[in-house]
C-alpha positions as protocol buffer text, in pm:
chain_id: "A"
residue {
  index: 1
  type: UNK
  ca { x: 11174 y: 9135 z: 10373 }
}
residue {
  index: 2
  type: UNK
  ca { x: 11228 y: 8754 z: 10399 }
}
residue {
  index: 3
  type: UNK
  ca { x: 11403 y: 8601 z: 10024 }
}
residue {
  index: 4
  type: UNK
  ca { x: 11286 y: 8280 z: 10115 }
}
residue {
  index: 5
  type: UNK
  ca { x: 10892 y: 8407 z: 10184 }
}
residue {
  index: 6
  type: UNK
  ca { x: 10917 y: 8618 z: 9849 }
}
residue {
  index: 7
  type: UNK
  ca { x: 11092 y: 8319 z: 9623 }
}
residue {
  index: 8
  type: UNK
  ca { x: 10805 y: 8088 z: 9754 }
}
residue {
  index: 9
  type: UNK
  ca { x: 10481 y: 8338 z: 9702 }
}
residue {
  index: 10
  type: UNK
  ca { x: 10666 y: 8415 z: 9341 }
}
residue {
  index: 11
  type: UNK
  ca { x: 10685 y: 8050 z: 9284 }
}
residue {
  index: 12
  type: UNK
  ca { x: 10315 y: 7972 z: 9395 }
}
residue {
  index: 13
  type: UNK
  ca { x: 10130 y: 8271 z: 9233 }
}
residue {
  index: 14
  type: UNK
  ca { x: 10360 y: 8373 z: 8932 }
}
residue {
  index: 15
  type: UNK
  ca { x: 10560 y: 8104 z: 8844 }
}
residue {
  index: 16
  type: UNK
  ca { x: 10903 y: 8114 z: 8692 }
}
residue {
  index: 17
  type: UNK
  ca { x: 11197 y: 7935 z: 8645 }
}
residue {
  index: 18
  type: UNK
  ca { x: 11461 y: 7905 z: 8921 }
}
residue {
  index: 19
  type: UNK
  ca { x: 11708 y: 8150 z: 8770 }
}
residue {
  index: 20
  type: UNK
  ca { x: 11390 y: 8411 z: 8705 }
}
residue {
  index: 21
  type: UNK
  ca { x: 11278 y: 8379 z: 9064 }
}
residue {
  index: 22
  type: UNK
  ca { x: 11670 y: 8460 z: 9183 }
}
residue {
  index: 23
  type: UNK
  ca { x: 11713 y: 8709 z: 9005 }
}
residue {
  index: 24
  type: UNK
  ca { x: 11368 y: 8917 z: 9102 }
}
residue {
  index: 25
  type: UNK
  ca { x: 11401 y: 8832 z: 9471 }
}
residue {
  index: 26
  type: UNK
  ca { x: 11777 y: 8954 z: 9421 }
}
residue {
  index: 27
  type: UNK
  ca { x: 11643 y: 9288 z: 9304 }
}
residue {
  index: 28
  type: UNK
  ca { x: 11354 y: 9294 z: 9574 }
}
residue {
  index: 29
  type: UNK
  ca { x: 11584 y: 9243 z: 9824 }
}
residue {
  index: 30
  type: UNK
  ca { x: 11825 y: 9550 z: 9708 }
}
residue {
  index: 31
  type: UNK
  ca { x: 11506 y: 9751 z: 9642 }
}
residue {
  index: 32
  type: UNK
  ca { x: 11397 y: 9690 z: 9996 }
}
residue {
  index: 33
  type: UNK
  ca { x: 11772 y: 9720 z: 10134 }
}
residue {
  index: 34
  type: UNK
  ca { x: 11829 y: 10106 z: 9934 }
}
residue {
  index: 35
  type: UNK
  ca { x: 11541 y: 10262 z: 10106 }
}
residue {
  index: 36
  type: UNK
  ca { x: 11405 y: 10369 z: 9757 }
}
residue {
  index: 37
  type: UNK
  ca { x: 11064 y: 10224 z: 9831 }
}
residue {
  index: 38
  type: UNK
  ca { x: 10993 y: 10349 z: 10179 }
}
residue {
  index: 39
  type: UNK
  ca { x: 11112 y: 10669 z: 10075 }
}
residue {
  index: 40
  type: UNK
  ca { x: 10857 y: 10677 z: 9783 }
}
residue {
  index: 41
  type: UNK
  ca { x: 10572 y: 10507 z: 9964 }
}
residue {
  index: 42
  type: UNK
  ca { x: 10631 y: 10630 z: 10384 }
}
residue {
  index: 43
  type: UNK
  ca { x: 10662 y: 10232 z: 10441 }
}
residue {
  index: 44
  type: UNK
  ca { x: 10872 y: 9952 z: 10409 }
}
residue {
  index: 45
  type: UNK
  ca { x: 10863 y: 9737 z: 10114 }
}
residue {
  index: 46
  type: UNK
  ca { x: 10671 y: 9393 z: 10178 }
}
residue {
  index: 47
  type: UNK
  ca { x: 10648 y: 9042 z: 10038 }
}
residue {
  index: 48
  type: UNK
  ca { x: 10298 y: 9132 z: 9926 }
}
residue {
  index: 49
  type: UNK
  ca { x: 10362 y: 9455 z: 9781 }
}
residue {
  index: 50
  type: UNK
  ca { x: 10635 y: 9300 z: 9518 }
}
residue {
  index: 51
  type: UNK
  ca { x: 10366 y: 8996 z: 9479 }
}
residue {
  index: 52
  type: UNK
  ca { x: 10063 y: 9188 z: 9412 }
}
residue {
  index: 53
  type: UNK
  ca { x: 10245 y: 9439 z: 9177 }
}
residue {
  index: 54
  type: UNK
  ca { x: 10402 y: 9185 z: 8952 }
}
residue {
  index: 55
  type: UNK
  ca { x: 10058 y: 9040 z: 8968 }
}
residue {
  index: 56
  type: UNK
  ca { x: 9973 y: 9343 z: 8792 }
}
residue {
  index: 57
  type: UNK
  ca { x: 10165 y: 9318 z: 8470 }
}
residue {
  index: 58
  type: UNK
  ca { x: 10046 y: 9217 z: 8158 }
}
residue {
  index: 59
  type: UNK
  ca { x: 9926 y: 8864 z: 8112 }
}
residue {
  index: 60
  type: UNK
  ca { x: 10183 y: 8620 z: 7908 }
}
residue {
  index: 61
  type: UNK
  ca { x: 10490 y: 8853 z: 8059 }
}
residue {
  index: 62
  type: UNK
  ca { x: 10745 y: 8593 z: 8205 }
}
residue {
  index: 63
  type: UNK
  ca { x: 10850 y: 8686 z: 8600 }
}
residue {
  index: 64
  type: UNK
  ca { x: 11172 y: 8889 z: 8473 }
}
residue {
  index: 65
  type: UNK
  ca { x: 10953 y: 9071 z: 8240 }
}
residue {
  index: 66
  type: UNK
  ca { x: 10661 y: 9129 z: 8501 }
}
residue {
  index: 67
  type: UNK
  ca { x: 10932 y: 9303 z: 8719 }
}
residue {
  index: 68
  type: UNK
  ca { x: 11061 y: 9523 z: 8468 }
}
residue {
  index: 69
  type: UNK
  ca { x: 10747 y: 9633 z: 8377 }
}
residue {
  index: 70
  type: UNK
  ca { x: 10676 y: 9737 z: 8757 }
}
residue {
  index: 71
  type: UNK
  ca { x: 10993 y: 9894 z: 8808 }
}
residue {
  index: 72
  type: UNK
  ca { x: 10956 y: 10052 z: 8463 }
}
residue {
  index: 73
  type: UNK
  ca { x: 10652 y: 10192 z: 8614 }
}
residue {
  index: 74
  type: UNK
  ca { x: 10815 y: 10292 z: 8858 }
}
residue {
  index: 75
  type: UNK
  ca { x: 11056 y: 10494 z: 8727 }
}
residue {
  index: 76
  type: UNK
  ca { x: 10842 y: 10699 z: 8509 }
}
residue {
  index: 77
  type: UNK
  ca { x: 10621 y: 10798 z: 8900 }
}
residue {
  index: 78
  type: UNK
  ca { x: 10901 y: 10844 z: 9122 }
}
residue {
  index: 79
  type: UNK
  ca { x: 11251 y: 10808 z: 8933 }
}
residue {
  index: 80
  type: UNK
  ca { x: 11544 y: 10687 z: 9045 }
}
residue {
  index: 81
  type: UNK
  ca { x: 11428 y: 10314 z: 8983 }
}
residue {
  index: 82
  type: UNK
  ca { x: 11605 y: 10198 z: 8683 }
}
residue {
  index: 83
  type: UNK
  ca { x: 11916 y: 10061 z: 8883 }
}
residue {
  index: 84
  type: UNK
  ca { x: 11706 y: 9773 z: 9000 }
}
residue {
  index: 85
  type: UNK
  ca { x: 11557 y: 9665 z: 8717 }
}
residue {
  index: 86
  type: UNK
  ca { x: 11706 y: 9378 z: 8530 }
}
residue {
  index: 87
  type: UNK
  ca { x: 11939 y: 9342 z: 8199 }
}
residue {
  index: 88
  type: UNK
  ca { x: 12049 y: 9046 z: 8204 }
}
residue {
  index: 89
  type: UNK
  ca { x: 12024 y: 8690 z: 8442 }
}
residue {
  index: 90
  type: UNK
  ca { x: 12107 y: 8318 z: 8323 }
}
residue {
  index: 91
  type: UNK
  ca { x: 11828 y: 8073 z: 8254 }
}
C-alpha cells in the first residue's frame, strides 16, 4: 500500500485535517503491514478498500471517527482489530 496514494485519495474524497489524515494512513499502513486484513479477506489490503470503507461511515463523522467506526466494525466480524484503531492523535 502506497501512504502517499492513500493520504491523497483521503484528502480528495474525505477530507480531514493534516494530523487526521496521518494518523489513519499510520494505522492503514500497520493494518496492511500485520497481515490482519489479508488474513480476514484472502487479499491484500488496498488504497481503495480503506477509501471506500471509510466512505461508508456515517455522514458528519470526522476522518478519525470514520476509521474507528470501520475498524469497530471490524472487530465485532473478525476480531482481533481493536489494536489499530485510534485513541488518541494531535490536531
Amino acid at each position: 500500500m502506497n501512504r502517499e496514494v492513500l493520504a491523497l485519495r483521503l484528502e480528495r474524497e474525505l477530507g480531514g485535517s493534516a494530523a487526521e489524515r496521518r494518523v489513519v494512513v499510520r494505522q492503514a499502513i500497520d493494518l496492511h503491514d500485520s497481515g490482519r486484513w489479508a488474513d480476514d479477506h484472502d487479499a491484500e489490503l488496498t488504497v481503495e478498500d480503506v477509501v471506500r470503507n471509510l466512505s461508508e461511515a456515517p455522514e458528519g463523522d470526522d476522518l478519525v471517527d470514520r476509521w474507528n467506526w470501520w475498524i469497530g466494525a471490524l472487530e465485532v466480524a473478525h476480531g482481533g482489530y481493536d489494536a489499530f484503531s485510534v485513541q488518541a492523535y494531535r490536531s
